[in-house]
N, C-alpha and C positions, 0 to 999 in steps of 0.2 A: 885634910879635913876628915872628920873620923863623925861616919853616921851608925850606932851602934857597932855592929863588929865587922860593917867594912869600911875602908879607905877609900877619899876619891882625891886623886892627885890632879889638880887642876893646871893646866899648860897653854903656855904662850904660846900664840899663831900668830900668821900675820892678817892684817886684812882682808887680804887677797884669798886667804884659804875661808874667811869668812862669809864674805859675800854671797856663796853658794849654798849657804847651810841649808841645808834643810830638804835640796831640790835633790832630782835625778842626775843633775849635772852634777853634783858635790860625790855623787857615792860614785859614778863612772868615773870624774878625776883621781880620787882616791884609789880605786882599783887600778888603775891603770899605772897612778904613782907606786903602789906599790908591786903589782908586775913588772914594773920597770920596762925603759925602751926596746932592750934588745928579746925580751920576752914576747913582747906582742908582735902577733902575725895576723894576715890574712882571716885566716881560721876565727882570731879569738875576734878582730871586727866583724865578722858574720855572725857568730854567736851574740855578742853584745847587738847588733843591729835586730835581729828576731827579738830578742828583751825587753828592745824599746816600744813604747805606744805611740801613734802617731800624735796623738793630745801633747805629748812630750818632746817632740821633736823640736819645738817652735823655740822650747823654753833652750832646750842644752844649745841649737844655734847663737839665741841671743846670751849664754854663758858662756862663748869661746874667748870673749875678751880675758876672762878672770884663770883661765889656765893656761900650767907654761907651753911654749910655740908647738913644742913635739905631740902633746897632749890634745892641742886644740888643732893639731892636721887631723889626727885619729877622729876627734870629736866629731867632724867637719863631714868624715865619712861615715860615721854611724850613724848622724843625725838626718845624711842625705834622704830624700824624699824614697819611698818605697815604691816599685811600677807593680798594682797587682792588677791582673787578666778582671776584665769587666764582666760581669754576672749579672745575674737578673735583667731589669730595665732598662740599664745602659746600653748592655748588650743587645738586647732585642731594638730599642731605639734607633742604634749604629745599622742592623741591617736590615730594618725597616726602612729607612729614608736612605739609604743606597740602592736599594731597590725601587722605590720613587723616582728619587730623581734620573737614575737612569731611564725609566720610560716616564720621563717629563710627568708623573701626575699627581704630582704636590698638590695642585688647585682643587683637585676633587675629592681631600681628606681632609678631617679638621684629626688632627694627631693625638690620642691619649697611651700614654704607656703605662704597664703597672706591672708588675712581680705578680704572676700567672702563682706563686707559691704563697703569698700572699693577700690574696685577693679575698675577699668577701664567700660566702659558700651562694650560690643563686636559690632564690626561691622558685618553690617551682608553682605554676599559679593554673 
């Protein structure tokens, strides 16, 4: 098919390579099909695993049925869950109430936690 002066050669796939169009899962399949098995290492799943967004993770898990077995081990581990170090309010929460409950006095606090970097500026009155 000729659109002014270029060409676009239109080609058969199978279903299976369609399914995915359009997602995160489709363009990591593809990279990977064509790095091929014995290219990918260690290294290149750490890199592709920083690339991912956790928003995305959900979706390439529920894509492992549509790519080949070896594709969807790698997948399996990129998409695995991220452990990052708890910050802000989390943080503070955790050793607030270990502090509590080691001297038993939960009963005499009502709890609020917030992001000290976050917080409102106080008025001063």
């Amino acid at each position: 098919m000729k659109i002014g002066k270029r060409e676009i050669i239109l080609q058969h796939t199978t279903p299976r390579n369609m399914a995915t169009a359009g997602r995160k899962s489709a363009t990591l399949i593809q990279a990977l099909r064509y790095l091929g098995q014995d290219q990918v290492d260690d290294r290149v799943v750490a890199i592709l695993r920083r690339q991912i967004e956790d928003k995305d993770r959900a979706g390439i898990r529920k894509d492992l049925i549509h790519a080949p077995a070896w594709i969807a081990d790698l997948l399996a581990k990129i998409a695995a869950a991220v452990l990052r170090p708890m910050r802000g309010k989390d943080r503070i929460g955790l050793k607030a109430v270990r502090v509590i409950d080691r001297h038993k006095m939960a009963k005499h606090f009502d709890l609020k936690f917030s992001d000290l970097l976050h917080a409102p500026p106080m008025s001063s009155q």
